[in-house]
N, C-alpha and C positions, 0 to 999 in steps of 0.2 A: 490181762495186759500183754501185748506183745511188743518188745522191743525192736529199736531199730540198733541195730550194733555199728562199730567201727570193722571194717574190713582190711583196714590195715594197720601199721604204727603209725601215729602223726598226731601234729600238732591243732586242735580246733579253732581254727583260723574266724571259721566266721559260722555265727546259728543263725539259719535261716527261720524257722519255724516259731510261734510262741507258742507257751502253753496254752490251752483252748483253742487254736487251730484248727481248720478242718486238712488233711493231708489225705492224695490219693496214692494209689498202688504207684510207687517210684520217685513220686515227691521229696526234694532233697529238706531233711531235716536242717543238716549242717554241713558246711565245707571244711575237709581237714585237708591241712597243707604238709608234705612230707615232699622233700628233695628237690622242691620249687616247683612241684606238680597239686593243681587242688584236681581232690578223691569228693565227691559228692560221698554222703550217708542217706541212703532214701528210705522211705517208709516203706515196709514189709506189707503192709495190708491199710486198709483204707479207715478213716475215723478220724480221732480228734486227738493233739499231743496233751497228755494228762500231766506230764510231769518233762523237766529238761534235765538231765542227769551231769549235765556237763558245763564248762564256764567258757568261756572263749579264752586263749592264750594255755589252754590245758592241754598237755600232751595226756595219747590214751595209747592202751597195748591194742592189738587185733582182737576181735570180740568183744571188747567192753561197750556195753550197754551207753548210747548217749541218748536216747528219748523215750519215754515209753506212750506207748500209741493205745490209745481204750477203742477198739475196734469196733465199731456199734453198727450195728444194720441201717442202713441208708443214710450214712455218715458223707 
């Protein structure tokens, strides 16, 4: 599994993605909103969301893990 992280501090404003999605390389998982600015969360690599780690109205620290992505060959 490869995760998509948060790359900043912020609040998960809005999840774009469901689990069992297919997501490509940059596909925004989820929009977090930090200082009235929305930060996309994009998928790292290309496949389908297996699992949502995160709830909307959730603050998250930098690095924390919000979706994890099951990266499958011809996903």
């Amino acid at each position: 599994m490869i995760h998509a992280r948060a790359e900043i501090v912020g609040n998960v404003w809005k999840i774009v993605a469901r689990e069992g999605d297919p997501v490509a390389v940059g596909d925004a998982v989820a929009i977090l909103e930090t200082m009235k600015m929305e930060i996309p969360v994009v998928a790292p690599a290309a496949g389908h969301v297996s699992r949502l780690l995160v709830n909307e109205g959730q603050i998250v620290q930098e690095g924390d893990p919000i979706a994890e992505i099951d990266a499958t060959v011809g996903a």
